[in-house]
C-alpha positions as CSV (number, residue, x, y, z in Angstrom):
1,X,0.0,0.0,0.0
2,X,2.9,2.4,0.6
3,X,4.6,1.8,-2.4
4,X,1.3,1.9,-4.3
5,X,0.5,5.7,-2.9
6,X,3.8,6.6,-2.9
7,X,3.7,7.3,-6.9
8,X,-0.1,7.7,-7.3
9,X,-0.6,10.8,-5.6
10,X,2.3,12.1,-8.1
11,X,0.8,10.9,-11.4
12,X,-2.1,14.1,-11.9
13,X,0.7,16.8,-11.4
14,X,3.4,15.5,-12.7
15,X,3.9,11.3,-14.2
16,X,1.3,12.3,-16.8
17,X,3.3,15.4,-18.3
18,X,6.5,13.5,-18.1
19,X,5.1,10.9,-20.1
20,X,2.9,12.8,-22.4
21,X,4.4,16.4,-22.5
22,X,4.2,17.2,-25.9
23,X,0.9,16.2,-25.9
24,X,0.4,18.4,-22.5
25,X,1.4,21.3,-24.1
26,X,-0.7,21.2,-27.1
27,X,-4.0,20.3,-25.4
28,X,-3.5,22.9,-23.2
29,X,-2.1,25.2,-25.3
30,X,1.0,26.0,-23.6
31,X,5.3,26.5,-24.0
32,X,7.6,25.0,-21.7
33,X,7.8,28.5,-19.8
34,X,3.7,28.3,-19.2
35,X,4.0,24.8,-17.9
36,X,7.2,25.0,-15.9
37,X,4.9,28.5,-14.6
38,X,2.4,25.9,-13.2
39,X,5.0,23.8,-11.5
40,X,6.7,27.0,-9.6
41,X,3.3,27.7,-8.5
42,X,3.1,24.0,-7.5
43,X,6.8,24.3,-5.9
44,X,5.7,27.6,-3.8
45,X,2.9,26.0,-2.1
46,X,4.4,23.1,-1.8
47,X,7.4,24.8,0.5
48,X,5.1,26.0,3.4
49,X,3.4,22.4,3.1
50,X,7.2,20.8,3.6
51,X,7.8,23.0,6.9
52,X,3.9,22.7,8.7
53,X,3.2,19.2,6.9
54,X,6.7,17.6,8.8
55,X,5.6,17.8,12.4
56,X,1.8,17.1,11.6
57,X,3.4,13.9,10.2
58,X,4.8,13.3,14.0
59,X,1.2,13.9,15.6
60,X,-1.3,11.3,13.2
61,X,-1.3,7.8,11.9
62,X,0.4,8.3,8.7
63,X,-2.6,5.9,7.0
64,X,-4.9,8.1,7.7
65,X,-2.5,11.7,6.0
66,X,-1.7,9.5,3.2
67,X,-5.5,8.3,2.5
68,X,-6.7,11.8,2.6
69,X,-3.9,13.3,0.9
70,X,-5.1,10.7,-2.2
71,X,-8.6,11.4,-2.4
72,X,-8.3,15.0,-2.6
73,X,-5.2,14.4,-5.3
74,X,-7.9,12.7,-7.4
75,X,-10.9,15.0,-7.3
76,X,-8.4,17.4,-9.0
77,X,-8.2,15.7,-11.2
78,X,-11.8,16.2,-12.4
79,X,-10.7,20.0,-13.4
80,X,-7.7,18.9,-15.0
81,X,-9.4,16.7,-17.3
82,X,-11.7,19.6,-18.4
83,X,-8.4,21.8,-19.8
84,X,-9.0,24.7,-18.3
85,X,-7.2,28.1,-19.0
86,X,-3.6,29.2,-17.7
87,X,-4.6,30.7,-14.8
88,X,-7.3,28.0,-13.2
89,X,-4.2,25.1,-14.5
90,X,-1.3,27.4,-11.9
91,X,-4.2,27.1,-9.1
92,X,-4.7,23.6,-9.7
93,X,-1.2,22.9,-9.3
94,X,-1.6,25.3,-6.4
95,X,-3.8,23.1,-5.0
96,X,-2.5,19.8,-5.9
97,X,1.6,21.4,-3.8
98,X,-1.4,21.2,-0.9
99,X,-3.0,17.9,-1.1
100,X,0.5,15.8,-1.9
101,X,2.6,17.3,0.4
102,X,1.1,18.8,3.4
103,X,-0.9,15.5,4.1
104,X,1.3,13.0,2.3
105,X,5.2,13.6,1.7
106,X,6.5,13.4,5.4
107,X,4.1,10.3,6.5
108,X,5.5,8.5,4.0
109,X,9.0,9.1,4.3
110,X,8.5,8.0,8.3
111,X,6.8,5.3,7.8
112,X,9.4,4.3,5.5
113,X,11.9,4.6,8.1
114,X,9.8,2.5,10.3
115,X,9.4,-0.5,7.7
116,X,13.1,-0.6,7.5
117,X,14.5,-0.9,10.8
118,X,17.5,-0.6,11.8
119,X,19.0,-2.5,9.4
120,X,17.4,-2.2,6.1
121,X,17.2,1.8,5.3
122,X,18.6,0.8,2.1
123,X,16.5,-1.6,0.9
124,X,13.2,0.1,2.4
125,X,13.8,3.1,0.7
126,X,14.9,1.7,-3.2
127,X,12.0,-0.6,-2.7
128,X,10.0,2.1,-2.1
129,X,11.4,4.4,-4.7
130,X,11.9,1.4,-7.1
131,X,8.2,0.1,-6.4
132,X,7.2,3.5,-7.0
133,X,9.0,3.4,-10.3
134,X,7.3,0.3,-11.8
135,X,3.5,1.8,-10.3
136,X,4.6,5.0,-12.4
137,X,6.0,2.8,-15.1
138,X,2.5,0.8,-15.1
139,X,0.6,4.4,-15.5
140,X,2.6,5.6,-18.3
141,X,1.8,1.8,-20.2
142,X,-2.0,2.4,-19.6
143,X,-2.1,5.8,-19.9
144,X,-0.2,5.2,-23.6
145,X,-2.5,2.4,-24.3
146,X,-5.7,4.0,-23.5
147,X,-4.5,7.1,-25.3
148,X,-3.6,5.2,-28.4
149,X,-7.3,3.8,-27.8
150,X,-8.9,6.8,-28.8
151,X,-6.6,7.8,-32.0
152,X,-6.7,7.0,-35.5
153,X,-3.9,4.4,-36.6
154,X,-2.8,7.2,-39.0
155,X,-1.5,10.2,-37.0
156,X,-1.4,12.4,-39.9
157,X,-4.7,12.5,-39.5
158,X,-5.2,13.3,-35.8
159,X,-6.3,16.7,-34.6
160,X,-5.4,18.6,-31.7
161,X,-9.3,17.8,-30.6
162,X,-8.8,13.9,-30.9
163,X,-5.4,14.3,-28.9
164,X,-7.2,16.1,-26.3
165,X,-10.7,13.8,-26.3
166,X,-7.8,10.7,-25.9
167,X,-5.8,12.7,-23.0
168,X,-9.1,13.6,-21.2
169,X,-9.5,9.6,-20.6
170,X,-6.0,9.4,-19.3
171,X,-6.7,11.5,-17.1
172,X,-10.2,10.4,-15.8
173,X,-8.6,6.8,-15.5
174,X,-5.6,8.2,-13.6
175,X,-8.2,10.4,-11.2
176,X,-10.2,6.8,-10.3
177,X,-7.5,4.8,-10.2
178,X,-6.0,7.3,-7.3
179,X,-8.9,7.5,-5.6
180,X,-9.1,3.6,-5.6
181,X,-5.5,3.4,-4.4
182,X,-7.2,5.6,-1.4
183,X,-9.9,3.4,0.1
184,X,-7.0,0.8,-0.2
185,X,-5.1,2.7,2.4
186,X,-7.5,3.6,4.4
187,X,-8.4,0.1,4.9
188,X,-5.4,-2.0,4.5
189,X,-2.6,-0.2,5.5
190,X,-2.4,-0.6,9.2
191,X,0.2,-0.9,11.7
192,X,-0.1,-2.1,15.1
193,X,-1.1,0.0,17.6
194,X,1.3,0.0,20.0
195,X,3.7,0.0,17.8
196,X,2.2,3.7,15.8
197,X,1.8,4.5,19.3
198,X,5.6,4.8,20.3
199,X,6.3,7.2,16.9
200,X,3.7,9.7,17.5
201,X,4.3,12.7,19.7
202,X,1.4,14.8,21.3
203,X,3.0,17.9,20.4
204,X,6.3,19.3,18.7
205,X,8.9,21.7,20.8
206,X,10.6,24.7,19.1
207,X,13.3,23.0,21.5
208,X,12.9,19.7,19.5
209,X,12.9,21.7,16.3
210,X,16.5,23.3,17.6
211,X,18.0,20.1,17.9
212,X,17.2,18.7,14.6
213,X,18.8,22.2,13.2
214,X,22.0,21.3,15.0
215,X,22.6,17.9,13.1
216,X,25.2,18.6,10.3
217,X,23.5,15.6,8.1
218,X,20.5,17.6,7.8
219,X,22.3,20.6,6.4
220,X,24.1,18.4,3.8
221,X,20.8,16.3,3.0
222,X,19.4,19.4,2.0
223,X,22.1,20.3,-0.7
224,X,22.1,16.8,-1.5
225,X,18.3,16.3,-2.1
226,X,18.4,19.8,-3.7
227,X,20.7,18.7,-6.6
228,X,19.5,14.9,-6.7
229,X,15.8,16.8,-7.6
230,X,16.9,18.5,-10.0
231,X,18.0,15.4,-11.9
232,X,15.1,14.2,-11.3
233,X,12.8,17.1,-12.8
234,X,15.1,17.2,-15.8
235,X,14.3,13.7,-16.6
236,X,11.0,15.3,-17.5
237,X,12.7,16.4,-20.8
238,X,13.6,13.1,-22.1
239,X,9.8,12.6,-24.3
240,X,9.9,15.8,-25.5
241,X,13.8,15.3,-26.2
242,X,12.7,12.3,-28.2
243,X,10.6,14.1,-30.7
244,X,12.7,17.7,-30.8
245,X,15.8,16.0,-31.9
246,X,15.3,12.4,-32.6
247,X,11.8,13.2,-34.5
248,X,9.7,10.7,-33.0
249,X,5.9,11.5,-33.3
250,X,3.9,11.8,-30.2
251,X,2.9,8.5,-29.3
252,X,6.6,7.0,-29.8
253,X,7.7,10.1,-27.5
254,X,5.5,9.0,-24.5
255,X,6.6,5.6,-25.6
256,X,10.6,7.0,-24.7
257,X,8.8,8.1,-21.2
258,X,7.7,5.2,-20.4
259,X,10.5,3.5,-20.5
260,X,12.2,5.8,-18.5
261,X,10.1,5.6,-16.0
262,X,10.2,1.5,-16.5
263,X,14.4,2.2,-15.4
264,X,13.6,3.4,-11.8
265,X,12.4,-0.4,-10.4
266,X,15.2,-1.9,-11.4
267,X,17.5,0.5,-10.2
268,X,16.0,1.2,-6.8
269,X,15.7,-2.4,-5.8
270,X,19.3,-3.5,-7.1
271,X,20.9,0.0,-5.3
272,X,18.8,-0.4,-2.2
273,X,20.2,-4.5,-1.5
274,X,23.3,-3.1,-2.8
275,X,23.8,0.1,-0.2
276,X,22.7,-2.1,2.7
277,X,25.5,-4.1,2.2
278,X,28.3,-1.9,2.0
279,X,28.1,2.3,2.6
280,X,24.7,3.5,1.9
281,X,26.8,7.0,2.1
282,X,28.9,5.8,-0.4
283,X,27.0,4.7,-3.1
284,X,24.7,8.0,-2.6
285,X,27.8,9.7,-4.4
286,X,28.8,7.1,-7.0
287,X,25.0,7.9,-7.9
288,X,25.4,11.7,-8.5
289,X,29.1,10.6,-10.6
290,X,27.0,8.2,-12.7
291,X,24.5,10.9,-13.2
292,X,27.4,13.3,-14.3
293,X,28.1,11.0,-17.0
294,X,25.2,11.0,-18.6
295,X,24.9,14.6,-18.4
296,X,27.6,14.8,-20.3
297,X,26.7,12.4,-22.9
298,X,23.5,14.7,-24.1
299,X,25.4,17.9,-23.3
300,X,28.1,17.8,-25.7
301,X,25.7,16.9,-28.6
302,X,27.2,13.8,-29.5
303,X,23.7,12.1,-29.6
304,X,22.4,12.7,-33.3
305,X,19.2,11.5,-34.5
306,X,20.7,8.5,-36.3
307,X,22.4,7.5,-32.6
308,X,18.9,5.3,-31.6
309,X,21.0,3.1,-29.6
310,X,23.2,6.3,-28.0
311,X,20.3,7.9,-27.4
312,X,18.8,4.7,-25.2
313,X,22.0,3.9,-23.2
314,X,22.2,7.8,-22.6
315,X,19.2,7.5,-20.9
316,X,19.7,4.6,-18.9
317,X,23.4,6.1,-17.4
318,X,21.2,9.3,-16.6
319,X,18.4,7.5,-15.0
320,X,20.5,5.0,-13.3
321,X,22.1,8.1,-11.4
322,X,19.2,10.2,-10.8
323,X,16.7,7.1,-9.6
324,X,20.2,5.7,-7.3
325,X,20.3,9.0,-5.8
326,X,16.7,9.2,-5.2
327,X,15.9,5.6,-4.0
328,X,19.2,6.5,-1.1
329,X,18.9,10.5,-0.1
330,X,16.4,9.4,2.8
331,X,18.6,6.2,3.5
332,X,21.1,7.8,4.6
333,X,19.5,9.8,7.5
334,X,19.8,7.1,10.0
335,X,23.5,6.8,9.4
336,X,23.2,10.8,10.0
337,X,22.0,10.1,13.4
338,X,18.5,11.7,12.9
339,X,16.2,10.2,15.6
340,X,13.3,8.4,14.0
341,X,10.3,10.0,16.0
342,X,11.2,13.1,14.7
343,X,11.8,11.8,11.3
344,X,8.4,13.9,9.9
345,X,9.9,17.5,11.9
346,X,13.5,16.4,9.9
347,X,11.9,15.6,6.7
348,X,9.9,19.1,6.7
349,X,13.2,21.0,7.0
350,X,15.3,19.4,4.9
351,X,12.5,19.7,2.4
352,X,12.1,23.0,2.5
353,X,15.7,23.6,0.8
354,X,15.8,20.3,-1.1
355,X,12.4,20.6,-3.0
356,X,12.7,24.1,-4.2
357,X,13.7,22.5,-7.4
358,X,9.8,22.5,-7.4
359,X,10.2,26.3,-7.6
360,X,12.8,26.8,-10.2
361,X,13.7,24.3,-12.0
362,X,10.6,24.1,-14.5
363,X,10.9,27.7,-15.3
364,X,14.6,27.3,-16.1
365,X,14.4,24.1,-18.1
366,X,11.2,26.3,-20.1
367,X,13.6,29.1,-20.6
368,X,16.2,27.2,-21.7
369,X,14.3,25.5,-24.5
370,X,12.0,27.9,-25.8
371,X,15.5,30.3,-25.9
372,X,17.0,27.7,-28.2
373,X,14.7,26.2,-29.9
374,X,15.5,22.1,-31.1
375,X,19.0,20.4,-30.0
376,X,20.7,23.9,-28.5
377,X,18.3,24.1,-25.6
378,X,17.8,20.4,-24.5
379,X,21.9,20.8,-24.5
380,X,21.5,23.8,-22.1
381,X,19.2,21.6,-20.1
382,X,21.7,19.0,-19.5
383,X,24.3,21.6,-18.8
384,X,22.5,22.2,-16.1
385,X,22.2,18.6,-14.9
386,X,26.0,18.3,-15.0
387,X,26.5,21.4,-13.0
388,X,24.1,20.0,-10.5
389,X,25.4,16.4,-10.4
390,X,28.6,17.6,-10.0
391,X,27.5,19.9,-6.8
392,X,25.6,17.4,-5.5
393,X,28.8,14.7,-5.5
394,X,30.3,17.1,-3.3
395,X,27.8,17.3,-0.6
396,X,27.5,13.6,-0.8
397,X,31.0,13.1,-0.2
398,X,31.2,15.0,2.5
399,X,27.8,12.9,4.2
400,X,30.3,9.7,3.3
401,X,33.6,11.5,5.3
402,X,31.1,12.6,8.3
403,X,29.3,9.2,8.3
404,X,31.4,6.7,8.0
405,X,31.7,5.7,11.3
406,X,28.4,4.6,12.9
407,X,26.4,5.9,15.9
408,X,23.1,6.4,17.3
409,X,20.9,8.9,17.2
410,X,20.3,11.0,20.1
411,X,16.9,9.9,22.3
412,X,13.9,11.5,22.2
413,X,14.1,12.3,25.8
414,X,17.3,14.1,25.7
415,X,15.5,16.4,23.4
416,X,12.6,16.6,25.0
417,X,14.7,18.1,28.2
């Protein structure tokens, strides 16, 4: 059930224009500066949700944020499917920074933390992150087929009213199925009592709050989540990279999404067994090195449209580093001695730096390619990945050298004095 809502609540806002974004911009008849517009708006919201959202986590059964969080994810979904102007689509996203991440981003990191133990944060979080990859995977495959469903066989043919009759059942599918996922959480996902009991709090301390600002892991967790995230919103380009430069039509081009997003299982189970059995730390900066890699590969322009294969194993060396560093940012906060009862009051703060990619980075990827039209800008776009990769290698060394050595977190009671 947590894997299952950890990616569903995402696929409204944001699994659906990764897979289908040239198809997002033309039914709503927007650039890449209009959409990555909705996402700041998104990003904005979503940073006061981070900061008040972590220590509500710390007060409530997550089952019952996370359920909540999904239902009201999928009655957006209702206006979205209705593709309304610029200005309703920025409050919708508005809305949607609200419902998955207030109620739902920092009850499922903890209760993540809780399924693994003390001895499997690796493998917890990449089988969350990979599980979440293969739900998001399975979306983009339905949402292709039931989009293909509804179009001609002949795409010359197809008008930008069929492409927009076809999306509108994606995303009424993607609303139910969502809202489904909910009434499975609120009845399934359970804990024991005792057990939810003894990582709930009756009320966070600015006290609390201090000590949690002291810990030097938290500091670097937010530089490292902040680059990691970027990655991982700049995989976003990859569909409409396919049919800018390698002059795929629309279908093949959420095609190319969706098997990106089919990457992220693989490599979030294999790096999660992996980093428990060595240096979680470690492996969190081989993943931004592999990342800088592919970067490189699309940056330089050595990928030309008769490079199919290049183009494919480009991908998969960028998504390997982006989804490794994803499936282990969270892992590692354990090893930083972060207690686990205030893992939702941790998770809000180091949020509230490492998301802001929510903020930014759409607008600057929009700016980028609608500056430099074709090849040029999706080269400035990966640029921009390698500058990040490489900043976030740094921070992630630095967790490693701090790290290495294990200890304990301190108790709650200490910081409750």
């Amino acid at each position: 059930m947590l894997i299952l809502a950890g990616e569903s609540v995402f696929i409204l806002p944001f699994v659906l224009s990764r897979v289908f974004r040239p198809t997002v911009l033309e039914a709503f008849s927007l650039d890449n500066t209009q959409l990555g517009l909705c996402f700041s708006v998104y990003g904005f919201v979503a940073l006061l949700s981070y900061l008040f959202g972590g220590p509500l986590a710390d007060q409530f059964p997550p089952r019952k944020l996370i359920a909540v969080a999904l239902w009201m994810t999928g009655l957006g979904g209702l206006v979205y499917a209705t593709f309304p102007s610029h200005t309703v689509l920025r409050i919708l996203y508005g809305y949607w920074g609200f419902t998955t991440i207030f109620l739902f981003w920092a009850p499922m990191i903890k209760a993540t933390r809780v399924w693994g133990g003390s001895t499997a944060q690796g493998k917890a979080f990449g089988f969350l992150d990979g599980g979440r990859g293969l739900v998001g995977a399975l979306f983009g495959a339905l949402g292709v087929f039931v989009f293909s469903l509804f179009l001609t066989p002949d795409m010359g043919e197809v008008t930008t009213a069929d492409r927009q009759g076809a999306f509108r059942q994606v995303i009424l599918v993607s609303s139910g199925i969502v809202a489904g996922v909910g009434i499975l959480v609120w009845f399934f996902m359970k804990m024991d009592r005792k057990a939810e009991k003894e990582i709930l709090l009756e009320k966070i301390t600015l006290s609390q709050i201090k000590e949690v600002l002291r810990l030097p892991s938290v500091w670097l967790l937010m530089v490292i989540i902040l680059c990691a995230y970027v990655g991982y919103k700049i995989t976003d380009v990859f569909s409409l990279y396919a049919q800018d430069v390698m002059l795929y039509d629309q279908v093949e081009s959420a095609q190319v999404g969706t098997f990106l997003l089919s990457i992220r299982p693989v490599v979030g189970v294999l790096i999660g067994v992996v980093a428990d059995r060595s240096q979680t730390t470690l492996w969190l900066f081989v993943s931004f090195a592999v990342s800088l890699l592919g970067a490189l590969l699309f940056s330089t322009g050595i990928i030309s449209v008769s490079a199919t294969t290049l183009f494919f194993v480009s991908i998969l060396i960028v998504a390997t580093g982006v989804y490794a560093a994803r499936s282990l940012y969270f892992a590692v906060m354990q090893k930083g001695r972060i207690p686990l009862v205030l893992t939702g009051t941790a998770v809000g703060l180091i949020s509230l730096i490492g998301y802001t990619p929510d903020i930014f980075a759409g607008p600057a990827m929009g700016l980028l390619l609608d500056s430099s039209p074709g090849e040029a800008g999706h080269q400035h776009v990966f640029w921009m990945l390698a500058a990040f990769s490489f900043t976030g290698g740094i921070a992630a060394w630095a967790y490693y050298r701090l790290y290495r050595v294990a200890g304990k977190p301190p108790k709650v009671s200490n910081l409750e004095n």
